[in-house]
C-alpha positions as CSV (number, residue, x, y, z in Angstrom):
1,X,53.5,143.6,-37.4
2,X,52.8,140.4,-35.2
3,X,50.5,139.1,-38.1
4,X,53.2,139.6,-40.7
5,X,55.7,138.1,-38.2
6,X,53.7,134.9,-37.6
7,X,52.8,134.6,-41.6
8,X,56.7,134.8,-42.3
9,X,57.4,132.3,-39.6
10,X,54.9,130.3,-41.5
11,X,56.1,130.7,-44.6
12,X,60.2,130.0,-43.6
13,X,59.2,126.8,-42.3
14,X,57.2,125.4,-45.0
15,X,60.1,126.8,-47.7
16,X,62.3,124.9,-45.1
17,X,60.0,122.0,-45.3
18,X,59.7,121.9,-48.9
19,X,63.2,122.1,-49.5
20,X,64.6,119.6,-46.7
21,X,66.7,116.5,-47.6
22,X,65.4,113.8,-49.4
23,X,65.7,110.8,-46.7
24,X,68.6,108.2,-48.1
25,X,67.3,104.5,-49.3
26,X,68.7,102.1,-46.3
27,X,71.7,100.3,-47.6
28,X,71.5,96.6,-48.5
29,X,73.4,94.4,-46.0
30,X,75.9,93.5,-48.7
31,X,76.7,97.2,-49.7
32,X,77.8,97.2,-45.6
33,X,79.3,93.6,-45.7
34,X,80.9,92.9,-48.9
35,X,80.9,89.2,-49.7
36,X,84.9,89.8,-50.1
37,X,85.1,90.7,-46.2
38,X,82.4,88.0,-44.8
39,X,84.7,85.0,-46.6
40,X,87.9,85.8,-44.3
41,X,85.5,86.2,-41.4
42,X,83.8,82.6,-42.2
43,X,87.3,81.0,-42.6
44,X,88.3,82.2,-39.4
45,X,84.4,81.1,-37.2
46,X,85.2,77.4,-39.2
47,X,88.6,77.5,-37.8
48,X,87.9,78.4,-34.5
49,X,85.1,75.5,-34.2
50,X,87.4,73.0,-35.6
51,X,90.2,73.9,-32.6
52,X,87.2,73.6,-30.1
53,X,86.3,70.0,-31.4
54,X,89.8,69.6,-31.5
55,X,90.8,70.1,-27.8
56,X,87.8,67.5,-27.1
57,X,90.0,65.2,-27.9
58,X,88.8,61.3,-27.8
59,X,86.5,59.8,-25.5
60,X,88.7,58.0,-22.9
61,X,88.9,55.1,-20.7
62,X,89.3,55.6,-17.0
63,X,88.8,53.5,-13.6
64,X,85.2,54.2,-12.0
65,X,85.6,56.2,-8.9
66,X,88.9,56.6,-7.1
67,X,90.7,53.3,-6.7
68,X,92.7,52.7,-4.2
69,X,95.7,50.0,-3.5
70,X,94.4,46.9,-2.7
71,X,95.5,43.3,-3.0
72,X,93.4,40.0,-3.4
73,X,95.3,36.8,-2.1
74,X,94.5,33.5,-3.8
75,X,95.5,30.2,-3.2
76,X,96.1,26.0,-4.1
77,X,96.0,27.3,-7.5
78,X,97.5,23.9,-8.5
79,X,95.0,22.1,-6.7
80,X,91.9,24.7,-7.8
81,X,92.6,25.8,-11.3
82,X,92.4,29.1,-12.4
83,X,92.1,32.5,-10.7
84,X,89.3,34.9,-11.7
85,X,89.6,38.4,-10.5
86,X,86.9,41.0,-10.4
87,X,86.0,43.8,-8.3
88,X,88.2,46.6,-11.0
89,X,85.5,49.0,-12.9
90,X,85.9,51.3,-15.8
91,X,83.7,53.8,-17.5
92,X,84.0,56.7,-20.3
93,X,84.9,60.2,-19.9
94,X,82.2,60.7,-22.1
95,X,79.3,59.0,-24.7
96,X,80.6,56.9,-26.3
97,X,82.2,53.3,-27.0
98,X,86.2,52.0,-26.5
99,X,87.7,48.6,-26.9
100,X,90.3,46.9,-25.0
101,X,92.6,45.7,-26.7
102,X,95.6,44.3,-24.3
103,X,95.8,43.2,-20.1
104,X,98.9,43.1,-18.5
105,X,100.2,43.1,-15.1
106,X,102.1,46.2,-13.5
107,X,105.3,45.0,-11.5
108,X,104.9,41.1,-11.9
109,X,107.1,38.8,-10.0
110,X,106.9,35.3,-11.0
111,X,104.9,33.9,-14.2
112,X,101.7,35.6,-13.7
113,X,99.9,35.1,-17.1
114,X,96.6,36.5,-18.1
115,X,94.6,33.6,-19.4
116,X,91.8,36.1,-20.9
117,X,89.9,38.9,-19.5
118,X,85.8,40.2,-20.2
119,X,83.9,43.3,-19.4
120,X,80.6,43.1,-17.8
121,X,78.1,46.0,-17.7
122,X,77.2,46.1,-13.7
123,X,74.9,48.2,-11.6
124,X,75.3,45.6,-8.5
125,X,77.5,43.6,-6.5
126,X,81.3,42.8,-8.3
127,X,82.5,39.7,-8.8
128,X,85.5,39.7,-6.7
129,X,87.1,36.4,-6.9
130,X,86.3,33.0,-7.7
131,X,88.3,30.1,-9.2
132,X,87.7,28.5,-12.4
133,X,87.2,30.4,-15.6
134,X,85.2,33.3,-17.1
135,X,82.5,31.0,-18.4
136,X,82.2,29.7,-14.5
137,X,81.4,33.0,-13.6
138,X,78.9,33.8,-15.9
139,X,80.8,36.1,-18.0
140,X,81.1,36.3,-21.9
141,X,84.3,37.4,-23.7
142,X,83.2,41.3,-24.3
143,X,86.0,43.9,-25.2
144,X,83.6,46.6,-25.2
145,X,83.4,49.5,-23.2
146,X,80.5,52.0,-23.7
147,X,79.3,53.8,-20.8
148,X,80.1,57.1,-19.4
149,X,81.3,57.6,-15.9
150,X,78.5,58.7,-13.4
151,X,79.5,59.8,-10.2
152,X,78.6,57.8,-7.4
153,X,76.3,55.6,-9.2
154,X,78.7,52.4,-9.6
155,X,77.8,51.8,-12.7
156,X,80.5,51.2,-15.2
157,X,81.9,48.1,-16.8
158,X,83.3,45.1,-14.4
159,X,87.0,44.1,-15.7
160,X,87.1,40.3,-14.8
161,X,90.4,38.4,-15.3
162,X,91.6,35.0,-15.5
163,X,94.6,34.1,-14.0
164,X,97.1,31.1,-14.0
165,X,100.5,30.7,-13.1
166,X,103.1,28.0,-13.3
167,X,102.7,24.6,-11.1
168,X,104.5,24.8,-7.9
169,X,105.0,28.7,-8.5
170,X,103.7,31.7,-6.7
171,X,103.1,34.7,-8.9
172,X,102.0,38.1,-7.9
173,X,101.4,41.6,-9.7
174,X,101.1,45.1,-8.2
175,X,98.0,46.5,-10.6
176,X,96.7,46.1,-14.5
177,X,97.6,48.1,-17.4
178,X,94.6,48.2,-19.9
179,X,95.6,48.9,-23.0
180,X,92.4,50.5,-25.6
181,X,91.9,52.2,-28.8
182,X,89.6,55.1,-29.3
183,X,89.3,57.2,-32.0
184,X,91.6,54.9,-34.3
185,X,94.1,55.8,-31.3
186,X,95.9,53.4,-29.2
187,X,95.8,54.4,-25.4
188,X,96.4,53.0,-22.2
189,X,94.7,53.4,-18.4
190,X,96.1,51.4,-14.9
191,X,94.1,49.8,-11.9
192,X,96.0,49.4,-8.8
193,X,94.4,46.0,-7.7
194,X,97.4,43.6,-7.0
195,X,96.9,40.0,-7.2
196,X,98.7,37.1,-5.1
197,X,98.5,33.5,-6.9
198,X,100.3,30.6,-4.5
199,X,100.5,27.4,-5.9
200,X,100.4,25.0,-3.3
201,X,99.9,26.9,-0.3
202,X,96.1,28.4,1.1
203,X,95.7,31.9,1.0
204,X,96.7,33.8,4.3
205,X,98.5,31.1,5.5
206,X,102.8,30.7,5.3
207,X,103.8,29.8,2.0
208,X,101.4,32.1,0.0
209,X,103.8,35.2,0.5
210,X,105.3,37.4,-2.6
211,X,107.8,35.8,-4.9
């Protein structure tokens, strides 16, 4: 009996065997994907990664650092010519290249009137003041502003302005607007450097107060 057990053991599991289910092919990836499903789901990924670039928005112009109020007093602007004004730095929020279009002064009182203004790349000491003209100071009429901002570095671009106002006239402003397009756009950033231009008067002393 245990021999005819074991051989009918034997023979169930090879009828079992013989008679199992074929296995199934795999299915293609487009029988599990259809080509009508993957074109609503490709619409929506180019959507999504147009938003994204989207919210980037346009490289923008900013003041290096964190600026803080500060004046510059110059004076005998009748006797001395011009005022050129440094010491104001500006770098990109990103890679990539802006141009200023437009100076103007925030708060003026009296006819403050920028002459022209320049950018210089710096890594070094500013400008800070001088009198005379851009050319006196070494610096070309560049509107172009392409570096990003590092942190601490210093690096940036060097606003430098020249600066007149009318004979016998003091003239003062409280900061800059900077007016630049990026991105076909038209934006604008502010510097809170105030300026003081006396006429007649020296610098510090009475007579070279605000107008």
């Amino acid at each position: 009996m245990r021999d005819f057990s074991m051989r009918r053991r034997t023979r169930d599991t090879s009828r079992r065997s013989s008679t199992g289910a074929v296995p199934r092919a795999a299915r293609p990836l487009s029988a599990a994907f259809p080509l009508s499903a993957t074109l609503p789901l490709s619409a929506a990924l180019i959507l999504a990664l147009a938003l994204v670039a989207g919210c980037s928005g346009p490289v923008e112009l900013r003041p290096g650092g964190t600026p803080r109020p500060t004046i510059i007093s110059m004076g005998e602007l009748d006797r001395r010519g011009h005022a050129v004004v440094g010491s104001m730095v500006l770098c990109l929020t990103a890679p990539g290249s802006v141009e200023v279009t437009a100076v103007t002064p925030v708060n003026p009182a009296g006819p403050i009137t920028v002459v022209a203004y320049a950018l210089r790349f710096h890594f070094g000491p500013l400008i800070g003041s001088a009198y005379g003209d851009l050319a006196s100071v070494g610096v070309q009429p560049d509107h172009i502003v392409d570096a990003p901002c590092v942190e601490s570095s210093g690096e940036g671009y060097e606003l430098v302005l020249e600066l007149a106002t009318a004979p016998a006239t003091n003239a003062s402003a409280d900061g800059w607007l900077i007016t630049y397009t990026t991105a076909g756009a038209s934006r604008q950033t502010s510097i809170p450097l105030g300026v003081l231009l006396c006429a007649t008067a020296p610098a510090g002393e009475p007579g070279c107060t605000r107008t």
